[in-house]
C-alpha positions in Angstrom: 27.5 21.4 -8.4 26.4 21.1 -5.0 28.0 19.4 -2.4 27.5 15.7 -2.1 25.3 13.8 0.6 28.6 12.8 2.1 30.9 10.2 1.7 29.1 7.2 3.5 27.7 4.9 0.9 24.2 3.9 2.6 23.3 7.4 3.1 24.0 8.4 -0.6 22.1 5.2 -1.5 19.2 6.7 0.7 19.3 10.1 -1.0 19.0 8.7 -4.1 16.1 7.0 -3.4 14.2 9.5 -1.5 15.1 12.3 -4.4 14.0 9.4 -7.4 10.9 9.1 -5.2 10.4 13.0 -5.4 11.3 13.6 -9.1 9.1 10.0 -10.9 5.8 11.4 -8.2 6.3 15.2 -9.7 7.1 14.2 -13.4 7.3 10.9 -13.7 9.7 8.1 -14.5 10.2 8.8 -18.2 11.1 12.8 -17.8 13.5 11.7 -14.6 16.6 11.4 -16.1 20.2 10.8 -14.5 21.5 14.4 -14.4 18.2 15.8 -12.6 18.6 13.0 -10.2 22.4 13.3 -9.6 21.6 17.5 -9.7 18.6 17.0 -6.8 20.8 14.5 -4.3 24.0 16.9 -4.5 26.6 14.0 -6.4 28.2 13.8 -9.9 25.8 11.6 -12.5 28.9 8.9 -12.4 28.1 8.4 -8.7 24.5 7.1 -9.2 25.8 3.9 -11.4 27.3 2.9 -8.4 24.3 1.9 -6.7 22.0 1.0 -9.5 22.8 -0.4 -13.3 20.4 2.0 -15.1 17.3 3.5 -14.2 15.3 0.6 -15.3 16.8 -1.1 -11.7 15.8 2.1 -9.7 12.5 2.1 -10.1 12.5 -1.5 -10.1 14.6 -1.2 -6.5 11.9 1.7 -5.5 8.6 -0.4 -6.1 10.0 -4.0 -4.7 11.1 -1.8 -1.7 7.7 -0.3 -0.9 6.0 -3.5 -1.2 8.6 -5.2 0.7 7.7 -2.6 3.6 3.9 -2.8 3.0 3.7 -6.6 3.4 6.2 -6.7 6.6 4.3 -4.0 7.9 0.9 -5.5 7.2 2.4 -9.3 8.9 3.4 -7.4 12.1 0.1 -5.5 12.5 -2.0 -9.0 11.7 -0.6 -10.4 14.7 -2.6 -8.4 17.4 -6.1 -9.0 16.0 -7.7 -12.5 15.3 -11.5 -13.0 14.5 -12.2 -11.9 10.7 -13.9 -9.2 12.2 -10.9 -8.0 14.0 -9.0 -8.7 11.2 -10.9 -7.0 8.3 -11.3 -3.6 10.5 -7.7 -3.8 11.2 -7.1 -4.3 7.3 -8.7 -1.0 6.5 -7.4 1.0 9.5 -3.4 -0.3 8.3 -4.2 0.1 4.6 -5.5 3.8 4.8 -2.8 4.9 7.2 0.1 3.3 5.5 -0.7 4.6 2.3 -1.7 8.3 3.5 2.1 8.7 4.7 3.8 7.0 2.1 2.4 9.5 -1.1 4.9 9.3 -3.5 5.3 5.6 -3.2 1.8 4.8 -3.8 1.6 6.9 -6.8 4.6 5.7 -8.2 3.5 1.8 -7.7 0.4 2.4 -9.2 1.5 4.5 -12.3 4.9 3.5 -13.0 3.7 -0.2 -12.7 3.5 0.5 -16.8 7.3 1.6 -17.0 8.7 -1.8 -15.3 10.2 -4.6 -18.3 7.8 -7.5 -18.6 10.5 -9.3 -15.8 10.7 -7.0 -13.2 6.7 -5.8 -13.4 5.9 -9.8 -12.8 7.9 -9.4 -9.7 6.1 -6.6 -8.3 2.3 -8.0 -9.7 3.3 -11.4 -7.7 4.1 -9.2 -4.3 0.9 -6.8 -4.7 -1.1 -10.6 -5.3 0.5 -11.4 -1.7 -1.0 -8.5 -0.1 -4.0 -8.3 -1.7 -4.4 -12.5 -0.7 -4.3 -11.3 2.7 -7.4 -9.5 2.3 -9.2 -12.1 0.6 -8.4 -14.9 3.5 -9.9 -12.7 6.0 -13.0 -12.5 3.9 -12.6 -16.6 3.2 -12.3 -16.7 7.2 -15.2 -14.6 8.2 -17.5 -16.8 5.4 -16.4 -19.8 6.9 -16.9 -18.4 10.5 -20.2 -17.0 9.5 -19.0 -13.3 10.2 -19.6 -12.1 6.6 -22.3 -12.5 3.9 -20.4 -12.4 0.5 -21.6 -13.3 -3.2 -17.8 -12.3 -4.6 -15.0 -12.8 -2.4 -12.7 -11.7 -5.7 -15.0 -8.4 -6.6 -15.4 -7.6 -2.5 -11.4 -8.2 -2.4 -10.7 -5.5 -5.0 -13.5 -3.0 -4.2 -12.1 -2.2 -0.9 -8.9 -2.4 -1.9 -9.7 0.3 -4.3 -11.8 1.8 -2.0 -9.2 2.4 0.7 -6.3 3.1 -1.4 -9.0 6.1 -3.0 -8.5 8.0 0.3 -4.8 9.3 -1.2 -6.2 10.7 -4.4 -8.5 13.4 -2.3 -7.3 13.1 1.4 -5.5 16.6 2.5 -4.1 17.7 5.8 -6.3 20.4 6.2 -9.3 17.7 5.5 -12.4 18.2 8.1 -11.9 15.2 9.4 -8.4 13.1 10.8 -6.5 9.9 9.1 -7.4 8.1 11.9 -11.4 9.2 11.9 -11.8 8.7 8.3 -10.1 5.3 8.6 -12.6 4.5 11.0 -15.7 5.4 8.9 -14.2 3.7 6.0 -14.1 0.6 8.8 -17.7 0.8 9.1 -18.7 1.3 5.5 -16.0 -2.0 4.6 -17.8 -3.8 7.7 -21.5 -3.2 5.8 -20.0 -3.9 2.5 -18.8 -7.4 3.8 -22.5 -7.9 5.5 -21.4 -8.1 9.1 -23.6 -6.9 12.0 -23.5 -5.0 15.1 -20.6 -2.9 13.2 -20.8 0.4 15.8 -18.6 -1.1 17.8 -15.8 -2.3 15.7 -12.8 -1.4 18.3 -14.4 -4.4 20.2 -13.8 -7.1 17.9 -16.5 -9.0 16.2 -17.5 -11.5 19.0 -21.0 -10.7 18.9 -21.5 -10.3 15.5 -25.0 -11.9 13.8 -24.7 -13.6 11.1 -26.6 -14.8 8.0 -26.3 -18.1 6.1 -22.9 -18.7 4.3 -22.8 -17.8 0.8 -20.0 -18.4 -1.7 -19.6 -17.3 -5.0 -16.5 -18.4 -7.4 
């Protein structure tokens, strides 16, 4: 057995979690089991039930964690830009980045979501509603403002969530192109899908934007 991640409880916490993260992205939460967990941080099996009931509760701990991140994260960000149009391109910049460095807790939100009891995977649906309801407010704000030209605020909400959050599934270091310049091509591609104008110079903010006449669609 190798020697344990030392005696301070937070960091043993930590190196559960970051090797939990590891083992569910490889070979999911099912195959993970306690002695390849206790085996990868370094500790005896006993020591991981002092952090976390069962296994149930560390995946549970995992995914409330992320989206605990994503959302403070997302609130912080939100605060420096302010038209819709500001808003939206800063939306898709945040959402691609975040999610490009944090892998392994995307994958496991979106796959393990399954593996969660019926209590626990309520939890985590109500947070990702949060954060998606973000999105749809700047596209309820830039209708109202007469930024954007939208049929579905709902199907527009989803599609570039999806859209964004795509970028992880095919994105590789190596890729031709940066985080940063893909994020901005995906800002210009969510900026047409959203029916704003003048979109070639999105770093500027939206304060010239033309607009159509408002359409809403329930």
């Amino acid at each position: 057995m190798a020697r344990t991640t030392g005696s301070d409880g937070e960091k043993t916490r930590s190196a559960i979690d970051a090797a939990a993260k590891r083992l569910i992205a490889k070979i999911g939460y099912e195959a993970m089991t306690m002695r390849l967990l206790a085996d990868e941080v370094g500790v005896q099996s006993a020591a991981f039930y002092r952090y976390y009931p069962n296994k149930q509760e560390l995946l549970f701990s995992l995914m409330r964690d992320h989206m605990d991140r994503l959302l403070d994260a997302w609130e912080y960000e939100s605060r420096k830009v302010h038209t819709p149009f500001e808003r939206l391109s800063a939306f898709i910049r945040f959402h691609i980045r975040y999610h490009v460095e944090r892998r392994d807790d995307v994958h496991i939100g979106n796959m393990e979501l399954r593996s969660l009891v019926p209590e626990n995977r309520a939890f985590i649906i109500e947070l990702r509603a949060r954060y998606e309801n973000g999105l749809r407010e700047i596209l309820d704000d830039g209708l109202d403002a007469r930024e954007f030209i939208i049929e579905d605020i709902a199907l527009t909400t989803r599609a570039i969530i999806a859209m964004t959050t795509g970028v992880n599934v095919w994105f590789r270091a190596d890729d031709r192109l940066t985080v940063a310049e893909i994020a901005e091509k995906y800002v210009q591609m969510g900026l047409r899908l959203v029916g704003a104008k003048n979109i070639a110079t999105t770093k500027t903010g939206g304060q010239n934007v033309s607009v159509g006449p408002k359409i809403r669609t329930f």
